[in-house]
Each structure stands twice: as structure tokens, then as C-alpha cells.
C-alpha positions in Angstrom: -55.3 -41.2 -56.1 -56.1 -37.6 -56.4 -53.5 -34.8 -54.8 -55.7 -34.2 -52.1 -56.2 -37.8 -50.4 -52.7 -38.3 -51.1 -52.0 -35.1 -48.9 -54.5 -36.3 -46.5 -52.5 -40.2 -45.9 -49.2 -38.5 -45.6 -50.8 -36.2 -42.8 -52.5 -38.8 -40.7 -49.0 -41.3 -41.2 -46.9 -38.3 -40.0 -49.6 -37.9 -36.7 -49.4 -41.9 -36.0 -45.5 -41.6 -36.2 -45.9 -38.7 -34.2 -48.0 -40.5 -31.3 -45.8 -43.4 -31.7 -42.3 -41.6 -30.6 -44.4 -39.5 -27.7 -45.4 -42.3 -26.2 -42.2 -44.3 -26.7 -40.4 -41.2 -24.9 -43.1 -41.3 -21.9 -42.8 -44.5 -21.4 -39.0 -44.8 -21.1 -38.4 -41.4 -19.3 -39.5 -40.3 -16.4 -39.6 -36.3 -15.3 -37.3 -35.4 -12.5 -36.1 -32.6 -10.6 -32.6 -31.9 -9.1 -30.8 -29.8 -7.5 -27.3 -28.4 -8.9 -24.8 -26.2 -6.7 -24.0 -23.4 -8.8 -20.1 -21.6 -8.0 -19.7 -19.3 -5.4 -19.9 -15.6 -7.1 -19.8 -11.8 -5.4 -18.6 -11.8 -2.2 -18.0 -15.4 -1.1 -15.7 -15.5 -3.4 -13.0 -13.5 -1.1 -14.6 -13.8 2.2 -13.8 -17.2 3.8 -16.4 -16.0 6.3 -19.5 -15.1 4.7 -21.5 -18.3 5.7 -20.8 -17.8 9.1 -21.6 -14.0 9.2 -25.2 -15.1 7.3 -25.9 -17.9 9.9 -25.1 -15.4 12.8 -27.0 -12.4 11.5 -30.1 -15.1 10.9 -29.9 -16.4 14.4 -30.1 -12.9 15.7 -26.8 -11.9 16.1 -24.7 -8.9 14.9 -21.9 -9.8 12.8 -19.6 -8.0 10.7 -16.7 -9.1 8.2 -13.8 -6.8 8.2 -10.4 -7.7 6.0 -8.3 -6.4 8.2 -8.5 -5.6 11.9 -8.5 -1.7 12.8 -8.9 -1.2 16.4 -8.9 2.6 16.1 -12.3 2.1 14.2 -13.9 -1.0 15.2 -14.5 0.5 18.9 -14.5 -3.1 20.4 -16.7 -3.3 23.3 -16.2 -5.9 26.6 -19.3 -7.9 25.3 -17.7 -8.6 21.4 -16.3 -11.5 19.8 -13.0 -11.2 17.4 -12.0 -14.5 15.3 -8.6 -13.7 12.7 -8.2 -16.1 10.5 -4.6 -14.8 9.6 -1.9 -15.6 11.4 -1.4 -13.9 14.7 2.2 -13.4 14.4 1.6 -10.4 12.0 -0.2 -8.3 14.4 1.7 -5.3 15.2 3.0 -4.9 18.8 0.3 -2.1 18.8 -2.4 -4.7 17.7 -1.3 -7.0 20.0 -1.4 -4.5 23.2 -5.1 -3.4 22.5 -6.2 -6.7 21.7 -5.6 -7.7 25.4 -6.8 -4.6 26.6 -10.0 -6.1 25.3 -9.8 -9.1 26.4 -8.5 -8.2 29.9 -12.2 -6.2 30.5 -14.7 -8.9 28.8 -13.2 -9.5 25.2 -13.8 -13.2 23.8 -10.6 -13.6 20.9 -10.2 -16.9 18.7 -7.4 -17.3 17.3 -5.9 -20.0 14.8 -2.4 -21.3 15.6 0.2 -21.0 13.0 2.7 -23.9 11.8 5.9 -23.9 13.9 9.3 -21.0 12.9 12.3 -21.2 14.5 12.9 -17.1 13.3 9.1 -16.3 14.4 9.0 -17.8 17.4 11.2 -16.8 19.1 9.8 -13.8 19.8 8.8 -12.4 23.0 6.3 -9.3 21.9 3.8 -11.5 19.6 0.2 -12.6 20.8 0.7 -16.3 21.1 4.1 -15.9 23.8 2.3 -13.6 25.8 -0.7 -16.2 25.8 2.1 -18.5 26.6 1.1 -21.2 23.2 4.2 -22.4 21.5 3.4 -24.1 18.4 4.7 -27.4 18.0 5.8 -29.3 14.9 4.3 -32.8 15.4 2.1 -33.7 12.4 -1.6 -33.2 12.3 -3.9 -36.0 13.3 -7.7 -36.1 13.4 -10.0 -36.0 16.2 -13.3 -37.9 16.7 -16.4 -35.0 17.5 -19.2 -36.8 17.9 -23.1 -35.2 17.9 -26.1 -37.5 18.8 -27.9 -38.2 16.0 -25.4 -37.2 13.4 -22.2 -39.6 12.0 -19.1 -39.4 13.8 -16.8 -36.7 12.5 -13.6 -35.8 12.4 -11.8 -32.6 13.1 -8.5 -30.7 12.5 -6.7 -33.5 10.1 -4.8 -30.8 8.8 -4.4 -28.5 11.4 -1.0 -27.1 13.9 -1.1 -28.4 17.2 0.5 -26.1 19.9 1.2 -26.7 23.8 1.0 -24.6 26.4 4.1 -23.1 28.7 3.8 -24.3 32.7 2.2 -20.7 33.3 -0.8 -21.1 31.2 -4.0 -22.5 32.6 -6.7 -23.5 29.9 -9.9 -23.4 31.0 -10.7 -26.4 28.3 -8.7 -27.8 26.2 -9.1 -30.7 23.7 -5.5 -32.4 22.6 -3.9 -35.3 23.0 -2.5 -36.8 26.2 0.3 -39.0 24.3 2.3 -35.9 23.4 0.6 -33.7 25.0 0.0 -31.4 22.0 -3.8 -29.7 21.7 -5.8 -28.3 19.0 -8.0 -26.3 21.0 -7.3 -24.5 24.0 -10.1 -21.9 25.9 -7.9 -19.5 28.2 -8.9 -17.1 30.6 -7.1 -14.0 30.1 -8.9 -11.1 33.0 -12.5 -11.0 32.5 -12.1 -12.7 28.6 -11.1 -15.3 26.9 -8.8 -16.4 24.2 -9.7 -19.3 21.7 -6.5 -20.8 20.0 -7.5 -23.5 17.5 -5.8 -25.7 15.1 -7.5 -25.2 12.5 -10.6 -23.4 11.6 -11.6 -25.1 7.9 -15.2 -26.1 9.5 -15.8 -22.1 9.9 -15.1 -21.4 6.4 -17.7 -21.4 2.9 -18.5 -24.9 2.1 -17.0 -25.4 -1.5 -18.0 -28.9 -2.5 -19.4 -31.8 -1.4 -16.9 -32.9 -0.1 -15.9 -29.5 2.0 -19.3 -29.0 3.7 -18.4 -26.1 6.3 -21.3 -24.7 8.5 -23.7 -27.0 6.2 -23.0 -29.9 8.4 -24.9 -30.2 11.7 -21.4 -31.0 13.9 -19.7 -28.1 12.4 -22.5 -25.9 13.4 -22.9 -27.3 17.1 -19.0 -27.1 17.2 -19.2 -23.6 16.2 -21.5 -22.8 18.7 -19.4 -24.0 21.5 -16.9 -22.0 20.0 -19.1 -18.8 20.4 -20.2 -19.4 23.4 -18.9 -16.8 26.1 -19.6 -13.5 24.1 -22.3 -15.5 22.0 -25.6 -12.9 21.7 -24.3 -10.6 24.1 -22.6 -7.8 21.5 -20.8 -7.8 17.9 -18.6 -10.2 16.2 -16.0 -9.0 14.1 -14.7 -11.6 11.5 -11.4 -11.0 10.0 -11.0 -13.2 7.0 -7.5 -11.6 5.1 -5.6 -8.8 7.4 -3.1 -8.7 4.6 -3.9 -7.7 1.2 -2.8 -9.9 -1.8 -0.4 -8.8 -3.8 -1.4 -7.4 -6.9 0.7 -8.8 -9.0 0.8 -12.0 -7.7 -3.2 -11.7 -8.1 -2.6 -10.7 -11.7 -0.4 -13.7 -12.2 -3.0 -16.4 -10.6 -6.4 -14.5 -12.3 -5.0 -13.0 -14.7 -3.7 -15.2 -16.8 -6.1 -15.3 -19.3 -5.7 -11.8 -20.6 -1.7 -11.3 -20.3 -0.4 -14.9 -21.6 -2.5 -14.7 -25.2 -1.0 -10.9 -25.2 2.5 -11.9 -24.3 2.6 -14.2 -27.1 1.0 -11.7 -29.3 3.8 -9.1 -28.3 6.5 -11.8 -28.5 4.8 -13.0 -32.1 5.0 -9.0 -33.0 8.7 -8.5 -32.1 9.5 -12.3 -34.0 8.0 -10.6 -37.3 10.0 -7.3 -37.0 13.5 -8.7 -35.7 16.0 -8.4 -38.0 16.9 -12.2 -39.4 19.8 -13.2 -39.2 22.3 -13.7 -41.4 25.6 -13.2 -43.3 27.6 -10.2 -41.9 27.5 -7.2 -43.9 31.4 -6.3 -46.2 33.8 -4.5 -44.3 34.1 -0.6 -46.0 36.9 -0.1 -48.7 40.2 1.0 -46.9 40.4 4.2 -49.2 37.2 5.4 -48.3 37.1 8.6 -46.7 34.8 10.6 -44.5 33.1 13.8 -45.0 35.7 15.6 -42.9 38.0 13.9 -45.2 36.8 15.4 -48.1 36.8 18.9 -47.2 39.7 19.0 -45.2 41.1 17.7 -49.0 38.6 20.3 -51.0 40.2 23.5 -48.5 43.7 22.1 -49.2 43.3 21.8 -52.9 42.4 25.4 -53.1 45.0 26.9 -51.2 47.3 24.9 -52.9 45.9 26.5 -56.2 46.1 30.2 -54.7 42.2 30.0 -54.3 42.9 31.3 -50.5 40.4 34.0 -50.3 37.5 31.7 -51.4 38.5 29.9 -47.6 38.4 33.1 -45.9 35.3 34.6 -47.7 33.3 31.1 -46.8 34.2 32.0 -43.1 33.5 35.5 -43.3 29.8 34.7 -45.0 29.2 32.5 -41.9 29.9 35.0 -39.7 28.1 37.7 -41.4 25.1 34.9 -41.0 25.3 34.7 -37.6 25.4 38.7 -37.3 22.2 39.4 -39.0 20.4 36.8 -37.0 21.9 38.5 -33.8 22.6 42.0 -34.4 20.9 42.8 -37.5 21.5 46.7 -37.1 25.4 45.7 -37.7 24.9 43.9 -40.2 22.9 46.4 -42.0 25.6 48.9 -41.9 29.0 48.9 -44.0 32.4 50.1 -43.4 33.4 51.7 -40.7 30.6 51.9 -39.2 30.1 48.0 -39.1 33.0 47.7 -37.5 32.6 50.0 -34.6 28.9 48.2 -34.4 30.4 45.2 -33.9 32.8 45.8 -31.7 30.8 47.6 -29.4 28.5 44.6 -29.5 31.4 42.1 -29.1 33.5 44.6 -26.5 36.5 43.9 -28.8 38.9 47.2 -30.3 38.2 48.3 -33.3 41.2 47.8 -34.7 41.1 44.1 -34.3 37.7 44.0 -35.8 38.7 45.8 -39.0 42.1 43.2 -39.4 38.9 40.5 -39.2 37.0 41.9 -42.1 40.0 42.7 -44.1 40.3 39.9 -46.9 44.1 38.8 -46.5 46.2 38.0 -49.7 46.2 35.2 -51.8 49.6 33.8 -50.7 49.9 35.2 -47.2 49.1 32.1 -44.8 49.8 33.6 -41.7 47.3 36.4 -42.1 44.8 34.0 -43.7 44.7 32.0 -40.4 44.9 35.0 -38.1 41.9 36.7 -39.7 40.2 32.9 -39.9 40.3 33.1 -36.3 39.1 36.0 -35.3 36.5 35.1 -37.5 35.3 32.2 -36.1 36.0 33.9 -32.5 33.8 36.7 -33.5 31.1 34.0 -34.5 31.2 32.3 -31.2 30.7 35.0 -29.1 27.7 36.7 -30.9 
């Protein structure tokens, strides 16, 4: 068989295996499309509330989300709507006055009821006592909400139930009558109205499948008869966070990817360069002396030899030092002259200048430390 027919048969077996394995592959799979959530990223990522200010903007509403709740700014108007997210026992006696200034003229508030402190609740200035809800600490139990055409639901598993004080009048409220504890109160406060919920997960950014939020048809309708007495007639404010996160407790929870490798890398780094441990190092020889030692010994082995002067004329050089980089006219001159200069620089008499500069004799001590003295006085005070 020739190179070119054998070419030619491995060209048409390749093709056949080649049609063989595409239409195995067609005949076992089938194309199909599917849809695959993708994470949250941007700003639903910190803002619990975006969904809902998306859905209300789209159904022809004006909605803004605000992280925390300045009334000096905002300009709320009789016809708005407010919903905190954040517990309403941080709001500032301030906050809490010009919130139900609002509300008294038109304002429609919703507010989510916090779990139940004995050092919280006690007192008297915070929004929820002067609303007159006290929140209770029996555990959370469902309850059924039910939409025609949609599969029974359940609401506010998790939430804080709360009761009302014998002054309070609730315009609706959904609870239950066992222990008379609610999760949803409406009250009429003036011309507004205050929402106090148990819990307000069905508000929030569906995360998973499994946490749907406003996807779910009875979350939306619920929602709706939330928003109901402002709903269409001005803004609604949504305050997701009125306190900041810490940073550092933000840089400990997202963080963590950058500053454990380098902690280890600084804690590997500081492992290399320790000093190992070991042995302790020899105690020094008890006849070993220190510098001070050693002159102190030096000065008393020339005097002791009658080498006195040397002592005094080392003294006098370091003075003589100290003048030329201070009075340098002085120390030019000699004599005399010298002296007088510097003891019109020091204010000192002559006299006791000139004893200074005198060189004493060889075995007088008393003058060699008098003159050592005024040497080193002279020194100090240029």
C-alpha cells in the first residue's frame, strides 16, 4: 500500500470514529438550560433592605435607604413611612421626641421589638415605654399567614413577642390569646401610626432557597399590609444599620484572610531571630576590674612615682580644650593676659585664675588637688 492510500484509510477511520462518539454523545445527552443564583455583591451585601427599596421604587413609590436615622436631614413629612430595623432602645431621647412629633401629625413608624432586659427596660424615656410595649420573654412560636392560592406559611418563628400596658389601644393586633403575647401590633399614636413587629426577616434580601424574603408571594402581600397607611402617599425611609460596625471587629470577621497568614509570617520572623535558648553564659572573674578601675589605679601609680604634674597637666589640656572651643580669643593669648581673659570671661579674680594655671610641685598634694579643682570648675562653667 502506497503512503498515500495509507494516509487516506487512517483519515476516513479517524472521521467514522469521529461520527461514532458524536452521535453516542447526542444520543445520551440532552441540552438543557438552568438557572444558577449567583452571591449577593455591591450593595446588598450591607443593606438588609435593598429588595424592598427596588420593589417599592418599581411599584411607583419613593423609597430611600439611609444607615442611620438623621432627623435634622431627612425633613420627614406627615405623609412618610420610617421602618428601623435596629433596635429602638438606642435612639437618643432627642430621636425619640421628634419621632413622635412625626407621628403625632400623620407619621406611619414600624418598628421591630427587641428581646427582653431587665437594665433596658426599665426605662421610662425610650420609644417602646412611651408606646406603652413591654417586651416579654416567652419563646417565639410561629404563626399560620395564609394567602389564597399560595401554601400556608408561617411567620415570626424566631421573633420577640411583646404585650401591651392597660393604656395602650392597638388598632390591630395579631398575637396569641393563651398568653396574651403578640407579634404585631398597629397603634394609633395622633394622626399616625406605630408598627411594632416581632420580627421583620420576611422584609429583608432573600439569601437562599431556603430564605426567600419579598420573593415569596405571602411575604409580599404581608408587606403590603404592613405599608398600608402611608403606602403611595410620600417617602419611605428604610433604616437598615443605625449603628456602625466596629472596625475592628469588621477587620476580625472579613479580614481574616489578610492578617492570620501575616501574623504567622510575623510570629515565623520573630521565631527565626529570637535568641535560642540555652546554657547560661560564665559569671565574670572576681579580679576583673572596670575601666574606672583602671585609671583610678593608672593616676595612683603615678603619683605614687612623683609623676604628679603629668595628673595635673592632663587636666589642664582638658580645660585649655574646652577654652578654645568657647572662648578662642583666651586661648589664643598667653600669660597674663590669658588669665585676665579668662577671668573676665568666667567673672572669677585674677588671682585665683593664675593659682589654676600654675603647675603645682611634684610632691605637694594639697596644691595639686586645689589647682585640680579649680580646673575642673573653670571647665564647667565655660
Amino acid at each position: 500500500m502506497s503512503p498515500r492510500a495509507r494516509n487516506a484509510l487512517i483519515a476516513v477511520l479517524a472521521l467514522l470514529l469521529g461520527a461514532v462518539v458524536l452521535v453516542w454523545f447526542l444520543h445520551n445527552y440532552e441540552r438543557v438550560s438552568r438557572q444558577v443564583p449567583l452571591p449577593a455583591y455591591g450593595e446588598p451585601t450591607y443593606n438588609d433592605l435593598f429588595a424592598l427599596r427596588e420593589t417599592l421604587r418599581r411599584d411607583g413609590n419613593k423609597a430611600e435607604t439611609q444607615r442611620q436615622l438623621n432627623l435634622a436631614t431627612t425633613g420627614l413629612q406627615p405623609g412618610d413611612t420610617v421602618l428601623m430595623l435596629d433596635d429602638p432602645r438606642k435612639l437618643s431621647p432627642a430621636q425619640v421626641e421628634g419621632l413622635l412629633d412625626w407621628v403625632e401629625f400623620g407619621g406611619h413608624l414600624l418598628l421591630r421589638a427587641p428581646a427582653a432586659d431587665e437594665d433596658t427596660d426599665s426605662e421610662d424615656t425610650g420609644l417602646l415605654p412611651r408606646l406603652g410595649v413591654v417586651p416579654s420573654a416567652v419563646d417565639a412560636r410561629c404563626q399560620h399567614w395564609n394567602v389564597p392560592g399560595q401554601e400556608p406559611h408561617q411567620e415570626f418563628c424566631q421573633g420577640n413577642r411583646f404585650r401591651l400596658d392597660g393604656s395602650t389601644r392597638a388598632e390591630r393586633r395579631w398575637g396569641d390569646a393563651q398568653d396574651d403575647t403578640l407579634v404585631w401590633a398597629r397603634l394609633r399614636y395622633g394622626l399616625g401610626r406605630v408598627d411594632v413587629l416581632a420580627q421583620m426577616d420576611f422584609l429583608l434580601n432573600g439569601k437562599s432557597e431556603y430564605d426567600t424574603g419579598l420573593r415569596d408571594v405571602p411575604h409580599r402581600d404581608l408587606t403590603r399590609l404592613l405599608l398600608a397607611p402611608n403606602y403611595g402617599k410620600g417617602t419611605t425611609y428604610l433604616i437598615y444599620a443605625m449603628e456602625m460596625p466596629s472596625l475592628w471587629k469588621t477587620i476580625y470577621k472579613r479580614g481574616w484572610p489578610i492578617w492570620v497568614p501575616l501574623l504567622l509570617a510575623l510570629l515565623g520572623w520573630l521565631w527565626m531571630r529570637c535568641q535560642r535558648f540555652g546554657a547560661e553564659l560564665p559569671s565574670p572573674r572576681g579580679d576583673r576590674r572596670s575601666l574606672l578601675e583602671h585609671v583610678r589605679a593608672s593616676g595612683e601609680h603615678l603619683h605614687r612615682h612623683g609623676k604628679a604634674p603629668l595628673l595635673y597637666d592632663a587636666v589642664r589640656q582638658t580645660f585649655l580644650k574646652r577654652l578654645r572651643l568657647r572662648a578662642p580669643i583666651a586661648a589664643a593669648l598667653s600669660g597674663d593676659s590669658q588669665a585676665q581673659a579668662i577671668a573676665d570671661h568666667l567673672q572669677w579674680p585674677v588671682a585665683r585664675v593664675k593659682t589654676a594655671l600654675q603647675v603645682p610641685p611634684s610632691r605637694d598634694d594639697t596644691a595639686l588637688r586645689e589647682r585640680i579643682r579649680l580646673l575642673i570648675q573653670m571647665r564647667n562653667l565655660l
